[in-house]
N, C-alpha and C positions, 0 to 999 in steps of 0.2 A: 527340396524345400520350396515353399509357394514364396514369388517374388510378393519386393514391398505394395502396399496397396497402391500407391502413384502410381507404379510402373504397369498395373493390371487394372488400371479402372477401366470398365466398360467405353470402348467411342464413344458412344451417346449417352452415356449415362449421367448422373448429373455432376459427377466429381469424376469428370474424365480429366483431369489434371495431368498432363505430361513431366514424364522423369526425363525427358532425354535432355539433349545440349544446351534447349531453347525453352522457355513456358510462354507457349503464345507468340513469340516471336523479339523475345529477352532474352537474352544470353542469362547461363547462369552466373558464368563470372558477372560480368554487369550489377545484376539485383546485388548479389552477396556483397560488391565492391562498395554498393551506397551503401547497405546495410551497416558495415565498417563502419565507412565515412560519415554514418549520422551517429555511430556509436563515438566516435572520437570526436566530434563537435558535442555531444553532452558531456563527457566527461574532459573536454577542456571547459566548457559552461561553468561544470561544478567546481571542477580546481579554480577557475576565477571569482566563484562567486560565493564558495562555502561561510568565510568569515562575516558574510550580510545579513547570516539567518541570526534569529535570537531565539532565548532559551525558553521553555515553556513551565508549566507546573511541575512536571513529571522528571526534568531533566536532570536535578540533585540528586534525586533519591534516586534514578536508576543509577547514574554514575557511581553512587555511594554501594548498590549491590553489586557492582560490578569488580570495586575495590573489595569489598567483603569476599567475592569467589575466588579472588587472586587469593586472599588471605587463607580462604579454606583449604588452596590447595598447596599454596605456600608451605603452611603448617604442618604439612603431612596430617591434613583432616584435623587438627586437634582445633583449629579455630573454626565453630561451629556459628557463630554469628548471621552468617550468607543463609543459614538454613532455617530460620526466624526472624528472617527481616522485611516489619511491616508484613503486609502482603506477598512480599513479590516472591517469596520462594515457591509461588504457587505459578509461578511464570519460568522458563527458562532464562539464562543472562550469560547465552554465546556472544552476543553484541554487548552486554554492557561490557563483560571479561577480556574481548578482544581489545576494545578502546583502552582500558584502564589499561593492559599492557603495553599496548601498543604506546599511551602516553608516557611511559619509564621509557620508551626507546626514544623515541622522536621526540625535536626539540618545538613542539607545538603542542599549544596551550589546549588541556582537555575535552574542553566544550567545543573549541574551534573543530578538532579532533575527531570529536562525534560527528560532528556538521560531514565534515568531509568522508568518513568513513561509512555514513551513511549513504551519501550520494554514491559512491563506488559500490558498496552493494547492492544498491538499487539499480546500478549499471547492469551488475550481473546478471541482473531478475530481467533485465531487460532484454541480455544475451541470452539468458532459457530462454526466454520466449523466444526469439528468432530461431534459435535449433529448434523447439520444439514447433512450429511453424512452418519451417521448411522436411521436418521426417513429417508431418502428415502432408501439405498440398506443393512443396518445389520454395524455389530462394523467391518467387515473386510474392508470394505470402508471408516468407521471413521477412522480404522487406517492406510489407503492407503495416504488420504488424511491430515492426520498430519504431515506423514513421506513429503506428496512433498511439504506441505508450510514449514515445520520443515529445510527443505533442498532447502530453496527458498533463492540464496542470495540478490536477490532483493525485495524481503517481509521482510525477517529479516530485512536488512540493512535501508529499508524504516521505516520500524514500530519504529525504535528504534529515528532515525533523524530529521526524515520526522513529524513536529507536526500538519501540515494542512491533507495530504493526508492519514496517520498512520491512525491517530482516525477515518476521514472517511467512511477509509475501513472496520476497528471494524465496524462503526456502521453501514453499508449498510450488513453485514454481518450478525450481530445480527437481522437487519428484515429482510432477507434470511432466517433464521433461525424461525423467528418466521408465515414467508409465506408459510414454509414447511407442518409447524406442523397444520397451518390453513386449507391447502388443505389435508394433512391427515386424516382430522376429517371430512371435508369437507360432508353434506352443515352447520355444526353447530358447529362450534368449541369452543372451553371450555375460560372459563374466562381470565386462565394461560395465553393462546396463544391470546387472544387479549390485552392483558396487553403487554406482547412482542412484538406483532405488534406495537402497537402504541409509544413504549421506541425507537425500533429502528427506525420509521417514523421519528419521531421528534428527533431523536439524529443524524440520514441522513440527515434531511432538515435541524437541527438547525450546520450540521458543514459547508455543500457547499450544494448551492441552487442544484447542481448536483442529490440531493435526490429524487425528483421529478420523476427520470429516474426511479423510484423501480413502477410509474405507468404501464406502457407499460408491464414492465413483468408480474405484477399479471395480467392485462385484457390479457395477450395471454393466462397465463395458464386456465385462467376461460372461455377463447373462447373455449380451447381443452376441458373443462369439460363439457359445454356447448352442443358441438357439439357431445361430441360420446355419452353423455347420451339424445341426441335428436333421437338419432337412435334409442335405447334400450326403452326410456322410453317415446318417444313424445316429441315435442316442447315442449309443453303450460307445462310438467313437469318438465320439464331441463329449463326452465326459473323461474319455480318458485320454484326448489330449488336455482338455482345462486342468483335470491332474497332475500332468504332467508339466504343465505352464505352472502351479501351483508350487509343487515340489522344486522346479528350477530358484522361484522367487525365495523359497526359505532362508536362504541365508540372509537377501536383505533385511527380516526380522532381525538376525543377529545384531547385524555391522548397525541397523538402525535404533537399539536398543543400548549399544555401545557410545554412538555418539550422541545419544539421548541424554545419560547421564553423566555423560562432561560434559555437558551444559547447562546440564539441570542437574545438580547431584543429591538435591532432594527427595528428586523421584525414585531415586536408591536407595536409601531409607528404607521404603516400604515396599513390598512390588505391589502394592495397594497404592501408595500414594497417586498414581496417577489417576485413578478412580478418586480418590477424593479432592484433587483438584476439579477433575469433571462433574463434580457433587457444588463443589465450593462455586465455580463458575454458570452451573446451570441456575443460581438465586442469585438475586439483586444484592451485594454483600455490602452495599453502603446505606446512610441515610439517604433517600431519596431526597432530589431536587429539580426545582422547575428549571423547562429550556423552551428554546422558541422553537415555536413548528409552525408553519404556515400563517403566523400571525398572532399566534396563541399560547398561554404560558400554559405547557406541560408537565406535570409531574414524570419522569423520565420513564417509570413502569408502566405508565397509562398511555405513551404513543399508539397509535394508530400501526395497523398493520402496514398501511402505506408507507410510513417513515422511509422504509428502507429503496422499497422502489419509486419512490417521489425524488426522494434525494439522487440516485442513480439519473435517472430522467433531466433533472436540474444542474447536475456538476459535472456530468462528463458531456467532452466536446461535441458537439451533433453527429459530425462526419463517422466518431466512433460510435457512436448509439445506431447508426444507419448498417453498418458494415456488420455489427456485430448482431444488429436481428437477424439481419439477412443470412448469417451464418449457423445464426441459432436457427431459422427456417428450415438450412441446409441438415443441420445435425437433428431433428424432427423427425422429419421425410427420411432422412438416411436407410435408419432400418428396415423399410417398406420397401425400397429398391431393388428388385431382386437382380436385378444385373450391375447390382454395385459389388464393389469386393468386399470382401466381410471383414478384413480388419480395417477398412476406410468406415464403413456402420460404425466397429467396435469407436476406435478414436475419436469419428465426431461425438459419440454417446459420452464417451470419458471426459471431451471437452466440455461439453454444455453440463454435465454434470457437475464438472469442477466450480463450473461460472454461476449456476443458478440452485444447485442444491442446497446452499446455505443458508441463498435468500429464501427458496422456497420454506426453509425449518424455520426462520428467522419471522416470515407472516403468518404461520401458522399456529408457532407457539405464542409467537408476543412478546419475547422475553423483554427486560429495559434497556432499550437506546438511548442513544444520547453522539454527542460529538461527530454528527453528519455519519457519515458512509467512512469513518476511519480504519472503524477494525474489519469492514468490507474489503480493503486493497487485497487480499489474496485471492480475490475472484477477477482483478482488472486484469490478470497477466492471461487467465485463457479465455475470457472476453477478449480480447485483444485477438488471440490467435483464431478466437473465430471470424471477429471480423477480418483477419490477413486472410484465411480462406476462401472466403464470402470473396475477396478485393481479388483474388488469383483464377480464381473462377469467371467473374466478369473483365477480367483483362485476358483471361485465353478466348473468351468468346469475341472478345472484341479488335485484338490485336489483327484480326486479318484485315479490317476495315481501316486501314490509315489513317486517313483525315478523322474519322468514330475515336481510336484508339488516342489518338493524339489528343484530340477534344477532351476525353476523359481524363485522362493525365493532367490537362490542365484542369480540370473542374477539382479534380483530387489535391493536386497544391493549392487550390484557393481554398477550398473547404478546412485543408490543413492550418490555414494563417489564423483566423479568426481565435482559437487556444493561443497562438506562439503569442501573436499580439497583446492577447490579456496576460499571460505571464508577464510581458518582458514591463506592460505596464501595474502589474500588481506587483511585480518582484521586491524583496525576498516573500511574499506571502501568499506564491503561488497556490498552497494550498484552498483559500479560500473561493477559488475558482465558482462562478456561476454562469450558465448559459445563455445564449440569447432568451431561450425560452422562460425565464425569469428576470429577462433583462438584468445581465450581469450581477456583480455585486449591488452594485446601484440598486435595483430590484430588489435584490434580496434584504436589506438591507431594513428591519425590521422586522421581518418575516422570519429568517434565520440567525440563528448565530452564524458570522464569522470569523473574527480572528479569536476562536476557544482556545486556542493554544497561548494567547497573548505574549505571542512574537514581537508583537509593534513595541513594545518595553526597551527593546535593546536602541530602538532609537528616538523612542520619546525621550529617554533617560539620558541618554547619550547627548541628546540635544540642550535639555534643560541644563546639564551639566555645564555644558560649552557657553550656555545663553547667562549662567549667574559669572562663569568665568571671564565672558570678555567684559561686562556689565561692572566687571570689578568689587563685585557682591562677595559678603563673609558669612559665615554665622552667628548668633548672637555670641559674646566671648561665654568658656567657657561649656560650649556643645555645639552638638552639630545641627545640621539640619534635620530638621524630622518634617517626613514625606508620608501625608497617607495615599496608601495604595491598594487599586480596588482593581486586583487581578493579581499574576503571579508574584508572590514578594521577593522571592531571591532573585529573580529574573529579572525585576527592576533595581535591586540591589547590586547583581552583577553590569549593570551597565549604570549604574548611579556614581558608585566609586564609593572610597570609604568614609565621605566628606556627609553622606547620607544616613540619616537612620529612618525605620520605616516603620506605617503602624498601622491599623486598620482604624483609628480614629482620628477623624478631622479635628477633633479640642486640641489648641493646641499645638496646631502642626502649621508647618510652613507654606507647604504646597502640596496639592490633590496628583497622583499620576492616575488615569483612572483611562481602563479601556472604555470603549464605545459600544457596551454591550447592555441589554435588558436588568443586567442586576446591580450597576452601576449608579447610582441617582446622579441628577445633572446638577450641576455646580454654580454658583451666583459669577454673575461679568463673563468677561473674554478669556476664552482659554491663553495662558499665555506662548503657546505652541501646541501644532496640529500635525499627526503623522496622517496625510492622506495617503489612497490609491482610488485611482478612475473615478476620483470626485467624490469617495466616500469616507469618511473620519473615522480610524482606524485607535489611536490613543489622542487623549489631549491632557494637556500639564497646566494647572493652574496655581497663582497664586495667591492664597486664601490668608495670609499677613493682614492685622487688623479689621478680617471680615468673618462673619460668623455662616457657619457651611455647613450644612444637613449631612445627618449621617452618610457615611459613604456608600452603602449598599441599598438597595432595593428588596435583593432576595441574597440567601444564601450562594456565593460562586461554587460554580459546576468543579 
């Protein structure tokens, strides 16, 4: 059997990556050792920090499907509920079913629950990526590639929030990981690796029919393996070893089909049904609405092909946008190499495909955007690992040079701060992440939406709450407060308390909670409280008692 492609790259080739003791002159234990160690400093992060996030629009109603799957199967099928609810049977709900369980066990409050549950999967997504990092270029590129999602404030901030697109990305990840290790072994890979393959098929296809997209990248890498072993070894033998890779994978269809539909047990119903989710998701299935794009109010079907790659350019950390062309350069050129080894071609092809195929369908078709680069996270984990390659490669070339290699290493943690710094000063609303190249949020900050999720609720509300209590304020007798609110309402109602009622009309009402967003209309006098980060006004609470206040909206909310 031909060794893994590490161990056989050409010396001079351009992915002559060493397997042995050292990469470059890093121990392996070493890299793996940090690699841990920034694994267990994010996930003490998250266990300290889960209860700070707040809830978004989305966050009831997934909860609510998630209790409905428990009830499906509770029922012995007979409560059918989960299979016509709203939208979302058209989505998988392994993550909403896991929490809702999980919240019967543990003595933590449900939302809290998500928060944390989230972040620990996103952990995971973070663990694929470093195995899958280290079976293509050694442990210095797993731990290249820990450090840029480790230091991603838009992967953190998603993973933790985010319960549709977070898990996703885990699991489109996890069969990255296990389509690595397939072509590694490649044409017969070992049992382990199609048990993987098939967990993460069916944990891709059963969260967003989006899974489907993991097709196109295996058949290019197995075109590149295909094609250069037709050179070396004949057609009629490069087809029937692909055959033979083929026939081995079959059963991950199975086992991914299996746990497709415990998660989705919709898509059981029909063996159609996953076609018509693909039917349902390829058209804009809501009323259209405006959002901000570079300054500008768009209708969300009418975005510019750039949306996607303007946003990418803007929200992720430079150091990772550096690493990961550079990588994507690497997996370009690959093919052309004729003294590279053909499954190091195949893999970088499988990666860069994973990373840009979607964006590429994504500018081509135009389909409607909206909410930044969110349902994008299942391309961050092998971007990532291409820039970990890209970063393994320029530290084996450079590690022989001391004083070079050291310089570098330092240039790589300073490049690394500039992210950690804007999280720890945007936190909890890491996700809103913008780059130098847009001057932070601060820049963006008209130009785009930022806080779409309207997280700042849990402590605009939270605060307002605190500010009439010590102030020694009632309500009139006889009712409550009535707060209009112009962003998520249960989500300023979970952090208002029951003391609150909420309305979308200022006649009438107490006080304004109102995000700092385009659809929002601004309010007469002084806000009476301000949730900032890095100087930018995130939610404000007013109150609007004996004073008369313009509609609350501008435009329809997203």
């Amino acid at each position: 059997m031909t060794a893994s492609p590490t161990t056989h790259a050409s010396a001079n080739g351009l992915l002559a990556l060493t397997a042995r003791g050292q990469d470059g002159g890093w121990s392996r234990d070493g890299a793996d050792q940090l690699s841990v160690l920034v694994l267990f400093v994010v996930t003490f992060a998250v266990v300290a920090t889960f209860r700070d996030f707040g809830l978004g629009w989305d966050d009831f109603t997934q909860a609510q499907y998630g209790e409905l799957l428990l009830h499906f199967y509770g029922s012995g099928f007979t409560d059918r509920r989960a299979l016509d609810f709203v939208n979302l049977h058209y989505y998988g709900g392994g993550f909403d079913m896991a929490a809702a369980l999980l919240a019967k066990i543990l003595p933590i409050d449900l939302f809290e629950l998500r928060r944390l549950l989230g972040g620990l999967v996103g952990i995971a997504g973070i663990g694929f990526a470093w195995r899958t990092a280290r079976h293509v270029a050694g442990p210095v590129a797993g731990l290249v590639t820990v450090l840029l999602l480790a230091t991603c404030p838009l992967f953190i901030g998603h993973m933790i929030i985010n319960s549709k697109d977070g898990p996703f990305a885990v699991a489109m990840a996890l069969l990255l990981l296990g389509l690595v290790r397939a072509f590694k072994s490649y044409p017969t890979p070992g049992r382990a690796t199609v048990i993987l393959v098939g967990l993460g098929l069916g944990l891709s296809i059963g969260s967003r029919i989006l899974g489907f997209l993991s097709g196109p990248t295996g058949v290019a890498a197995l075109a590149v393996m295909i094609g250069v072993e037709a050179r070396s070894l004949g057609a009629r033998a490069a087809l029937r070893r692909a055959g033979q890779f083929v026939v081995y994978l079959l059963p991950a269809l199975v086992i991914g089909y299996l746990v497709m539909i415990a998660v989705w047990p919709w898509a059981a119903l029909s063996p159609l049904n996953p076609i018509v989710a693909l039917e349902y998701f390829s058209h804009f299935f809501e009323a259209p609405w405006h959002e901000m794009f570079a300054g500008q109010l768009l209708l969300v079907p009418d975005m510019p092909r750039r949306y996607v790659p303007t946003l990418f350019s803007l929200q992720m950390p430079l150091v990772f946008l550096l690493l990961m062309l550079a990588g994507t350069l690497m997996a370009i050129i690959a093919p052309f190499q004729r003294g590279e080894d053909t499954r190091m071609r195949a893999l970088l092809v499988l990666l860069a495909t994973a990373a840009f195929f979607p964006i590429v369908i994504t500018v081509v078709e135009r389909p409607a955007m909206y909410n930044g680069i969110r349902h994008f996270m299942f391309t961050v984990p092998p971007m990532a690992v291409l820039g970990g390659t890209a970063g393994a490669l320029l530290w084996q070339r450079l590690a022989a040079r001391k004083r070079i290699a050291a310089a570098a290493m330092v240039v790589f943690a300073l490049a690394l701060l500039p992210p950690v710094i804007a999280m720890a000063r945007l936190h909890p609303y890491e996700y809103t992440y913008f780059n130098v190249l847009e001057g932070g949020v601060r820049g963006a900050r008209g130009q785009y939406a930022i806080d779409y999720w309207g997280l700042s609720f849990k402590q605009a509300g939270t605060a307002l709450r605190e500010m009439l209590t010590a102030k020694g304020e009632h309500p009139p007798a006889g009712r409550k407060w009535l707060i209009a609110v112009c962003g998520p309402q249960p989500s300023a109602e979970a952090a208002l308390g029951p003391d609150f009622d909420t309305t979308w009309d200022t006649k009438g009402a107490d006080f304004v909670l109102k995000l700092d967003e385009f659809y929002c209309a601004a309010m007469p006098g002084t806000p009476l409280l301000t949730i900032t980060r890095a100087g930018v006004p995130f939610a404000q609470a007013y109150d609007i008692r004996l004073k008369t206040a313009p509609p609350l909206l501008t435009q329809p909310p997203p």
